[in-house]
N, C-alpha and C positions, 0 to 999 in steps of 0.2 A: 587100514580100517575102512569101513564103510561106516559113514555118516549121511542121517536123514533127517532135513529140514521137511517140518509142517507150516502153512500159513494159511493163513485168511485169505484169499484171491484179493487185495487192494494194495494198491501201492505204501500207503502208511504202514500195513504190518509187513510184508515182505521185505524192502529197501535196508530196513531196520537189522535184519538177519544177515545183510551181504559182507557186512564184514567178516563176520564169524565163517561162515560158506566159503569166502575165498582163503582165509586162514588155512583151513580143515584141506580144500584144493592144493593150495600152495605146499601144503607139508606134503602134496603123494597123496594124499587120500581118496578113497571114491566118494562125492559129493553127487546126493540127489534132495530134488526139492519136490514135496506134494503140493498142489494149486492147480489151479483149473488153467487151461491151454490158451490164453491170450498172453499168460506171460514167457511165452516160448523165446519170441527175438531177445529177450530180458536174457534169460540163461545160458540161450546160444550164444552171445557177448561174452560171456565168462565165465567160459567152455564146462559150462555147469548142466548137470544132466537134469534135467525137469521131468517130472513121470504126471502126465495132465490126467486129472482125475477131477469131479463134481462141475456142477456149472459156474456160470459167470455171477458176480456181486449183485446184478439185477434180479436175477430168478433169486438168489439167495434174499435179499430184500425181500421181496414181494413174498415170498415163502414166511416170511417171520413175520413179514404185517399181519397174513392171514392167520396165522398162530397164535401172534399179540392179538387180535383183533384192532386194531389202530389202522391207521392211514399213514403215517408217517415212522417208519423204524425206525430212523435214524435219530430218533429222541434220545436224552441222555436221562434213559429209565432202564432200572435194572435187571425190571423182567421184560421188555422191550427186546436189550440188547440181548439178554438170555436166552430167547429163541432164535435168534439172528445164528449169534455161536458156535450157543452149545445145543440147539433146537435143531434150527432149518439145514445148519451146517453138517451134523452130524446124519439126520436122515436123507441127505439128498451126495453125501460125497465118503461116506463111513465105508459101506462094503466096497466101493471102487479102490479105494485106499490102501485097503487092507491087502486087497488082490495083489496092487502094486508094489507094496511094499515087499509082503510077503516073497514076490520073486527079485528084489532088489536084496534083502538080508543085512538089517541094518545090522550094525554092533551098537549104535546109538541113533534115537530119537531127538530132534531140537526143535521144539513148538513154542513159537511166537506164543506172547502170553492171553491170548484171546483164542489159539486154538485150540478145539474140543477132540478134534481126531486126530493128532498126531501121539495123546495121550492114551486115548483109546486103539492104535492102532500098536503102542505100546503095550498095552496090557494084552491083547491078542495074542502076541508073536514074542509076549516076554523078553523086552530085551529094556536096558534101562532108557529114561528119557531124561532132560534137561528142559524148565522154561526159560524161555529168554525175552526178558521184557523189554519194552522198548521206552518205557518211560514211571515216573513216580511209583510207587506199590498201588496198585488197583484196590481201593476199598472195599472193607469186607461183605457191604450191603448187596456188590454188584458181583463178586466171586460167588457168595451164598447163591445169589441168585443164580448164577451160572451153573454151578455145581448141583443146585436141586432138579432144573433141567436138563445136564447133562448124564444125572444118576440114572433117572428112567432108561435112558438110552441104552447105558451098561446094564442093567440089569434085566434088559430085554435080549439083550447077547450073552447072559450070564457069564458079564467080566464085573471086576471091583473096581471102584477108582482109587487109585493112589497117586500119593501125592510126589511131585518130581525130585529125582534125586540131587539136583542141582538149580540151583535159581539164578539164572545168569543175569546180572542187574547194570545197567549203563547208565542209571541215574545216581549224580555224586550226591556226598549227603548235604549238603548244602537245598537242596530242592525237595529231599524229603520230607516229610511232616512233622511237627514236633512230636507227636506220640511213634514216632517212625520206630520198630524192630527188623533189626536183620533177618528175613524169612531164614529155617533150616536152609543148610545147603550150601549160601547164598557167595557167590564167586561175582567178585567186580569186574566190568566188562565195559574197556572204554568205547565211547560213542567217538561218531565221527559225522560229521556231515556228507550225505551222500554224492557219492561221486560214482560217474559212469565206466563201463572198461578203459574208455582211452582217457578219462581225465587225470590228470597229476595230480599227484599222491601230495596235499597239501597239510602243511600241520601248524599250529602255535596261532599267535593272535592277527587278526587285521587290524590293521593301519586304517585312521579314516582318514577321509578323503582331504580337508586340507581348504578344502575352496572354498568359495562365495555362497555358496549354497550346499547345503546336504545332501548328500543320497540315500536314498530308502530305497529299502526291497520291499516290494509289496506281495508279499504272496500267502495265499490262502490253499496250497495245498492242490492233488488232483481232484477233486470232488467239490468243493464250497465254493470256487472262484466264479460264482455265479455275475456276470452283468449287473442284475441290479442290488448284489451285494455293494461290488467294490467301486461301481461308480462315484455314487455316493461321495466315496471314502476318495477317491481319484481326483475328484473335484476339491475336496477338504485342504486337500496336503496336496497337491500341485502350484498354490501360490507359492509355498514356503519350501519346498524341498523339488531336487530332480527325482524323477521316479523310476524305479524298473518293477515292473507288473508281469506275475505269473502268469498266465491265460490258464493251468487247466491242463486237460488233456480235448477236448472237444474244440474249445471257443478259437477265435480271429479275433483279431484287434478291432474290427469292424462291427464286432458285435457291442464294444464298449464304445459308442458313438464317435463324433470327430470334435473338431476343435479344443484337443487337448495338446497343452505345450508343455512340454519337460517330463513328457513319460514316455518309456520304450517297454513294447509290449514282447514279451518272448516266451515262446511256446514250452512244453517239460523242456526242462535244462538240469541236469545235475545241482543240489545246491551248493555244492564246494566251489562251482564256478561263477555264481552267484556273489560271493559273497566281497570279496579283494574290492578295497576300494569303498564301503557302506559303511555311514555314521549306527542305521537304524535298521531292523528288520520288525515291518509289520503284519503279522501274522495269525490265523485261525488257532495256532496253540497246538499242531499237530505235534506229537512228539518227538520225532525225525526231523522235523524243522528245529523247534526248541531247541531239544541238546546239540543237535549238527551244530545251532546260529553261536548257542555260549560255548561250545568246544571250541571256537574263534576268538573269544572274548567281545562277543559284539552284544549289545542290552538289546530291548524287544517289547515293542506293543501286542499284546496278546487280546484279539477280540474273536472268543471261544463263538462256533455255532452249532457243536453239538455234538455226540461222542464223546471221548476221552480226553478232551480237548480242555475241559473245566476243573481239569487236575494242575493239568501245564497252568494254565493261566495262573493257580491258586499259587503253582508253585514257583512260578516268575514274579509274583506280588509278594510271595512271603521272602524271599533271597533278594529282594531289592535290585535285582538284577532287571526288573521292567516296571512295567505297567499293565497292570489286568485293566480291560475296557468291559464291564459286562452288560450284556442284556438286560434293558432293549436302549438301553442308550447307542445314540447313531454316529454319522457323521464326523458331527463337532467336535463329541465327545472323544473322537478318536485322535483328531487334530489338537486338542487340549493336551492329552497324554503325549502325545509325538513331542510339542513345544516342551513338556514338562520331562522329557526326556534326555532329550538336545541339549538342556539349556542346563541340565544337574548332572556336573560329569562322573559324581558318585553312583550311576547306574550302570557306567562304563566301569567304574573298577571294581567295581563288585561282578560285573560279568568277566570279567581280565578274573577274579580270584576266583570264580568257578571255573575259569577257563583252566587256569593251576591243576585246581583240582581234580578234572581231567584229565588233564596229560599225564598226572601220576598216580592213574588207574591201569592195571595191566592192560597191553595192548589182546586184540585179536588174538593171533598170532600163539601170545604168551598163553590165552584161555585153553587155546585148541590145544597148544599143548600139554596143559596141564590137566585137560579130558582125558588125552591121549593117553597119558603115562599112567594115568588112575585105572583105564581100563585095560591097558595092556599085561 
């Protein structure tokens, strides 16, 4: 079979897909991914064919401010994010796609649940498609909105939008919403924390650390780990805990000033290597952190900045599995929640029972296969 992943060119929506992709690989299958060409040495690692199409995450940014009319996309507004999508996305990387695609010959479609053209590049070339979300069910306010600006698009191509024949979901229900419905379709799909081609294939709970002091993972993600976010926050919780600090994909340790003791600053690192060893992980709420951190059993301060990031939080504060820190409370307030954490080890078993629940979600593996069988 040939199988074709769509994503959003960022690390949060792609990462999310890799398990399922090497599944579909691993069985013999011909695996291609649509994304704009920075994420090359990404696929060439795992021997995964990439067909680079649309541009980079900046031009798409700046494309949807000017659409929004806003200064800042990255807001967590619904028609905001909607030109980002299903706007800027689809006009700037739709007919390259299609091209692509078209000489590729999927037998299936698999679009990240924020992608607008792998659904549209479906409905062109007729062939079935599968969402696959990477986190809680996306509210209706910000799908509608999605889908009102996506429409245009189709029906400027004179295609229909339909709705996916499969909704592949990694979120257990313990984090869903109390009015939560299982979308049509909907195939459970465990999450994992991301791990690199050479990293070991790690499963089941961490162990914490055991010593004098805690460790925390400090990490906010490629994107948000801005300097004068998480100094701040470095300063807070460096009396009371040892630290390890994401940097990002950009920043040096040098750029978070000096005189700081019990933090180790380390550049993208998979999270599954991260993790062995951690009382606490402190985090922007990106989804692929989230469920990676409790597919561990490890709890979690979630201090959302923006995106989809205010779902996680909602949904690590309603499963008692962390602590939501939200805006614009700072610092302190972050150091509060950590103490309040550490010190109530009912947010530990409560993440140990999502952690359960996880693990007795079909694997990868078992998903692809049971695509497999459906279409063959």
């Amino acid at each position: 079979m040939r199988i074709l992943f769509s994503s959003t060119p960022q690390h949060g929506h792609l990462l999310p897909v890799l398990p399922l992709a090497r599944a579909f690989r691993d069985r013999g299958d011909e695996v291609a991914v649509i994304t704009s060409a920075s994420f090359g040495p990404l696929f060439a690692a795992e021997g995964i064919t990439l067909l680079p199409v649309g541009p980079e995450i900046p031009v798409l940014l700046a494309e949807a401010a000017r659409l929004a009319g806003v200064d800042d996309p990255t807001v967590p507004d619904p028609a905001v994010a909607a030109e980002l999508f299903a706007g800027a996305r689809i006009d700037l990387t739709a007919d390259e796609a299609v091209a692509a695609a078209r000489e590729f010959g999927p037998d299936l479609i698999v679009a990240e649940a924020t992608d607008y053209v792998g659904p549209l590049v479906a409905a062109t070339l007729k062939v079935p498609y599968a969402k696959l979300a990477f986190g809680p069910l996306i509210p209706a306010q910000f799908t509608n909105a999605f889908d009102a600006v996506a429409e245009r698009r189709y029906k400027a191509r004179d295609l229909s939008m339909t709705a996916p024949t499969w909704y592949l979901d990694p979120c257990p229900e313990a984090l869903q919403g109390p009015d939560w419905q299982a979308p049509e379709g909907r195939l459970p799909l465990r999450p994992e924390a991301h791990r690199g081609a050479e990293s070991p294939d790690v499963t089941g709970t961490t162990r914490a650390t055991g010593g004098p002091r805690p460790k925390v993972l400090l990490s906010f993600g490629t994107h948000f780990a801005a300097p004068q976010v998480l100094r701040p926050i470095i300063d807070a919780l460096a009396p009371k805990a040892d630290l390890v600090v994401t940097l990002g994909l950009t920043a040096t340790a040098a750029d978070y000033g000096d005189e700081l003791a019990h933090v180790e600053f380390v550049g993208f690192t998979p999270l599954t290597e991260l993790l062995d060893g951690v009382d606490l992980v402190v985090t922007h709420g990106g989804a692929g952190t989230t469920l990676g951190t409790l597919s561990r059993g490890l709890p979690l301060v979630v201090v959302p900045q923006g995106a989809d990031q205010f779902l996680q939080a909602g949904a690590v504060a309603g499963s008692r599995t962390g602590v939501a820190v939200m805006p614009p409370a700072g610092a302190d307030a972050v150091a509060e929640a950590v103490t309040e954490v550490l010190d109530n080890a009912a947010y530990r078993t409560h993440a140990q029972a999502v952690a359960e629940q996880i693990s007795a979600m079909p694997s990868p593996r078992e998903v692809a296969d049971q695509l497999a069988a459906i279409l063959s």
